[in-house]
C-alpha positions in Angstrom: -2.3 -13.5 -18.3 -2.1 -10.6 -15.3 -1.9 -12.4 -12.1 -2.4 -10.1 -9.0 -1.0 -11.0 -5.3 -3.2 -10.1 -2.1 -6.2 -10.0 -4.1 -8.1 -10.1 -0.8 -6.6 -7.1 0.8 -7.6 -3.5 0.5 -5.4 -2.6 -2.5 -5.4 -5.7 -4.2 -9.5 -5.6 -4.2 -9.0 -1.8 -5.9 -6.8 -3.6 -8.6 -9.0 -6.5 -9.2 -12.2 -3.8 -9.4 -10.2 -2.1 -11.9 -9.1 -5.0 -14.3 -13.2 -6.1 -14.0 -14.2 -7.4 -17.0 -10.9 -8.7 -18.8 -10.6 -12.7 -19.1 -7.0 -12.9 -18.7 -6.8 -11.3 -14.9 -6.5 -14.3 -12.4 -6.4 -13.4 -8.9 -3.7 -14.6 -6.3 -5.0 -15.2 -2.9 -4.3 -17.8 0.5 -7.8 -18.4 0.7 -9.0 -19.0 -2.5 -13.4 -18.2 -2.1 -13.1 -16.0 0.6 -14.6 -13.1 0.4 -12.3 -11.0 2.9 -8.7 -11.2 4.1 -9.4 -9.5 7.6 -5.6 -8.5 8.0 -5.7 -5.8 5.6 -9.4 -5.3 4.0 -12.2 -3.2 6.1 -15.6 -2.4 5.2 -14.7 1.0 4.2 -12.2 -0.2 1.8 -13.3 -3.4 0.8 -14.3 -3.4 -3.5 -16.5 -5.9 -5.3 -14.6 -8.4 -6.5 -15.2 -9.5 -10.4 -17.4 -12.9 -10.1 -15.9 -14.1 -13.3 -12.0 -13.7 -12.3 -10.2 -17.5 -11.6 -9.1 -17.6 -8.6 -5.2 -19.7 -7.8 -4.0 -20.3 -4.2 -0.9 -18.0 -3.6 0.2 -18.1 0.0 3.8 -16.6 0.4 4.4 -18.6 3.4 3.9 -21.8 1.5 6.4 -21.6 -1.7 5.1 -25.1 -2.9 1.9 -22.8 -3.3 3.5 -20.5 -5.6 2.3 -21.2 -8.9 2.7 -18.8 -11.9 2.4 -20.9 -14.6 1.1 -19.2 -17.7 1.7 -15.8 -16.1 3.0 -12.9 -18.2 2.4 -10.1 -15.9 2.6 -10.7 -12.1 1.7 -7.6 -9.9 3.4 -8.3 -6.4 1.4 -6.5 -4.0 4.0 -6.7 -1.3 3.5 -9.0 1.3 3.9 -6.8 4.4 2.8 -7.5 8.0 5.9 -9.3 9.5 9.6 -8.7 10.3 12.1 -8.0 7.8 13.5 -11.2 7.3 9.8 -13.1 6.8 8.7 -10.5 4.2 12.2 -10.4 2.5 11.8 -14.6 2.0 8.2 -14.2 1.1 9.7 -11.7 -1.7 12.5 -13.8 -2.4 10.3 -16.6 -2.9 7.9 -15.3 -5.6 10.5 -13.8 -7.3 12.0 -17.0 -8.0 9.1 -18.8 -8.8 8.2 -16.4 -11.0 11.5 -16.8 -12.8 11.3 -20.4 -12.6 7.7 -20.2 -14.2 9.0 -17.9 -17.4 6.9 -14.8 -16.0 8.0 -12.0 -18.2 7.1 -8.8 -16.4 7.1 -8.2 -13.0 5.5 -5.1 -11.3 6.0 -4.6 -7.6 4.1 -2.4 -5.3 6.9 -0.8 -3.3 7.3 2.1 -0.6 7.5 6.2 -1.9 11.4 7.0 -1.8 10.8 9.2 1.0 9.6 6.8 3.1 13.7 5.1 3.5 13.3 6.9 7.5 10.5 4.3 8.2 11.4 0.6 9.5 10.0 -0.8 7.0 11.4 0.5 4.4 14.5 -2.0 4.3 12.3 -5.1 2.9 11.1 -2.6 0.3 14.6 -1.7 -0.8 15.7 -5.0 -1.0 13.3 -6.1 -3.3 14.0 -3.9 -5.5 18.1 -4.7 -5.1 16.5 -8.3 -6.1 14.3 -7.6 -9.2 17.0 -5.4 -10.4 19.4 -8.2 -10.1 17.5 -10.8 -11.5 16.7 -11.5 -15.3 12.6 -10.2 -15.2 11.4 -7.1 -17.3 10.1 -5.5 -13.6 8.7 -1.8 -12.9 8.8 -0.8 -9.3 5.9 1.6 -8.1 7.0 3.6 -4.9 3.2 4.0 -3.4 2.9 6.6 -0.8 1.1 6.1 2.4 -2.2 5.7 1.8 -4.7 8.6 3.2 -6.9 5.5 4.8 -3.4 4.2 6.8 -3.2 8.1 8.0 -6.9 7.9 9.0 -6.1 4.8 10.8 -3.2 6.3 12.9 -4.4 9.8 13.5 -8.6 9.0 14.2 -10.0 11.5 16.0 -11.1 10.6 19.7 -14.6 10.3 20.9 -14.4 13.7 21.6 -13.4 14.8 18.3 -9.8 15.1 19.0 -7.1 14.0 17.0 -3.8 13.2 19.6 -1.7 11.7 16.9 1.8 12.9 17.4 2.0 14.6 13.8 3.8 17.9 15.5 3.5 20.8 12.3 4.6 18.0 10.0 2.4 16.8 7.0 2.2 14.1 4.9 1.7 13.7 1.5 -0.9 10.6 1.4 -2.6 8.8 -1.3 -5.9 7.7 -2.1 -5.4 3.9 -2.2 -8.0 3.9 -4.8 -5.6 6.0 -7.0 -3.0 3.6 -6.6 -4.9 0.7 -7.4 -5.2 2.5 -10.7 -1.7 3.2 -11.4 -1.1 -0.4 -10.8 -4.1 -2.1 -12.8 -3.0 0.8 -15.7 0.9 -0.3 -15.7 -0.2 -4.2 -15.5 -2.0 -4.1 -18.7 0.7 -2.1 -20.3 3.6 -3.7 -18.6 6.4 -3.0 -22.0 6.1 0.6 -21.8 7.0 0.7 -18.1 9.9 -1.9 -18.5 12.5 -1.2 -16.2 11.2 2.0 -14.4 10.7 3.3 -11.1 7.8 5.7 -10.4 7.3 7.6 -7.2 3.7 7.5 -6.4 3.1 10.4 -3.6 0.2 12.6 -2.7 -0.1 16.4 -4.7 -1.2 18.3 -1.4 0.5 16.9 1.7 -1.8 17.0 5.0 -1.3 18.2 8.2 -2.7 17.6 11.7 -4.4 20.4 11.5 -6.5 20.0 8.1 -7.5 16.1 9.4 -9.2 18.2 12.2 -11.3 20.6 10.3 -12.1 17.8 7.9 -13.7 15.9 10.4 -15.2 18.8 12.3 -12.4 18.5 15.6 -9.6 19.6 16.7 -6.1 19.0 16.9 -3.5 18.7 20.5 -0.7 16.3 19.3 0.5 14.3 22.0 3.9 13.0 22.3 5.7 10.1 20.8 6.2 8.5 24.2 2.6 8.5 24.8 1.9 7.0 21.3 4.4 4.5 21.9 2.7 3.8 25.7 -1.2 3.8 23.9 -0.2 1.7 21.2 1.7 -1.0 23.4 -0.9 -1.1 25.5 -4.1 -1.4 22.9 -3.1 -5.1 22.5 -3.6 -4.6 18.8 -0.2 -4.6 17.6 2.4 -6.9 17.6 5.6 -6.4 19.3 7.7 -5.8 15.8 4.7 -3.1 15.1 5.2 -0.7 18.0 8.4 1.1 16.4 7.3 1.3 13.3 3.9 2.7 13.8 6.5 5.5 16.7 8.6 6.1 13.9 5.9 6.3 11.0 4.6 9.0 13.2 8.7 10.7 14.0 8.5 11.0 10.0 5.6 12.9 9.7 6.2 15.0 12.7 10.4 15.6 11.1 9.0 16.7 8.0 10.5 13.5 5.9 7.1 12.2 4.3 5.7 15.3 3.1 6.4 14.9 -0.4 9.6 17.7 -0.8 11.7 15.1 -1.4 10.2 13.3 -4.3 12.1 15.0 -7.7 9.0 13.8 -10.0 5.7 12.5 -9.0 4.3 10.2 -11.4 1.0 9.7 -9.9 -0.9 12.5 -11.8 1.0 11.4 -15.1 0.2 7.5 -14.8 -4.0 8.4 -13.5 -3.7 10.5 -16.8 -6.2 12.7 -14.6 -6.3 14.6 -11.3 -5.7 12.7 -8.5 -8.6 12.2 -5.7 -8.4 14.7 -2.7 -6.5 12.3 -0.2 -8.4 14.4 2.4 -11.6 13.4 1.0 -10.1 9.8 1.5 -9.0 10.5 5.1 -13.0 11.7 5.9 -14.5 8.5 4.5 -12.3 6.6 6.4 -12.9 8.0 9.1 -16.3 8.8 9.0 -18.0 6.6 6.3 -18.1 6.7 2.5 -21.1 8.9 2.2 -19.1 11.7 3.8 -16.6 11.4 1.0 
């Protein structure tokens, strides 16, 4: 049995769309019936999920609720969205319940190696430090940012404009789609990627500049201060969110997410075809499918 974490958000729908079909997928999720998680699926990225997949209450907050019985293959969408130490003990906590249920393979969705500049990157690490510790067969696979997060942070304005503080930098973003395909591909395969970490980045890395023309505007980055101002003062993030969306951006801009500091890129290798143009992605975020 494959059971997949965050079936209700954005990437764990992909997976989920993926594995359609199979009668051994069971899908983890804290509202077992719903049809969206609101915290991390939208319209645009939102997939169909298969009627015929069970459904098992798996809320990371609630490690009573953590039930992996008859589990052989748990994909651990990481459970992000919080400060270090509440997504380290959700981590922690389905690790060991997956130990304690005899789960043989683990696969965790972790954060592209170039990503270690970001603040959120520390949970990330240390879950890996854990699996690698522990006694579960695990593969770890490092997903870049996703070309729909980049759309999300560097939208243009009503006037077409695009203010995001990117500088010349660029960076080397994924379809989320892709990566759902990595991961559904790995999950039903699980020996052959026993005890392997991929890095999971974008092929063409994209600049301020390119986001613009895609979407038919133009491009005057603004500062980080002002970022940091704008978001504070959107009311839409959290306090713990502010500095990592600033420094998300201070990567970009630096030049530390572009993809040069990946040695090997699995992504194309694991699709076993060409990756989707992220930028094609970033439009139908931005813009609606139909422009993809």
């Amino acid at each position: 049995m494959i059971l997949i974490t965050g079936a209700n958000g954005a990437l764990g729908r992909l997976v989920a769309a993926e594995l359609a079909g199979r009668d051994d997928v069971v899908l983890g999720t804290r509202t077992p019936d719903s049809t969206t998680d609101s915290t991390q699926a939208t319209q645009a990225t939102q997939a169909p999920r298969p009627a015929q997949a069970p459904q098992r209450r798996i809320d990371f907050d609630d490690p009573a609720s953590l039930d992996f019985t008859g589990v052989d293959t748990l994909l651990l969408i990481s459970a992000g969205y919080g400060e270090d130490d509440i997504v380290i003990a959700r981590h922690d906590a389905a690790i060991t319940a997956a130990e304690k249920a005899g789960v043989r393979h683990l696969v965790y969705t972790s954060l592209s190696g170039d990503g270690d500049h970001l603040a959120y990157a520390l949970a990330h690490r240390w879950t890996e430090r854990r699996l690698a510790r522990g006694p579960l067969a695990w593969t770890v696979l490092r997903n870049g940012l996703y070309a729909e997060f980049l759309a999300a942070i560097a939208a243009p304005g009503p006037d077409g404009t695009i203010a995001a503080p990117l500088g010349t930098g660029r960076l080397a973003a994924v379809a989320r789609a892709d990566l759902a395909a990595v991961a559904a591909r790995v999950a039903t395969e699980p020996e052959r990627h026993a005890g392997r970490v991929y890095e999971l980045v974008g092929e063409r890395a994209l600049g301020g500049a390119e986001l613009a023309d895609a979407v038919g505007g133009s491009y005057e980055p603004g500062s980080l201060g002002a970022a940091r101002e704008a978001i504070a003062a959107s009311g839409g993030a959290l306090p713990y969110q502010v500095p990592m969306l600033v420094g998300t951006y201070s990567a970009i801009a630096g030049g530390f997410l572009d993809g040069s500091g990946i040695e090997a890129n699995a992504l194309r290798t694991l699709l076993g075809r060409e990756p989707r143009p992220a930028l094609d992605a970033y439009r139908a975020a931005v813009t609606g499918p139909s422009a993809a």
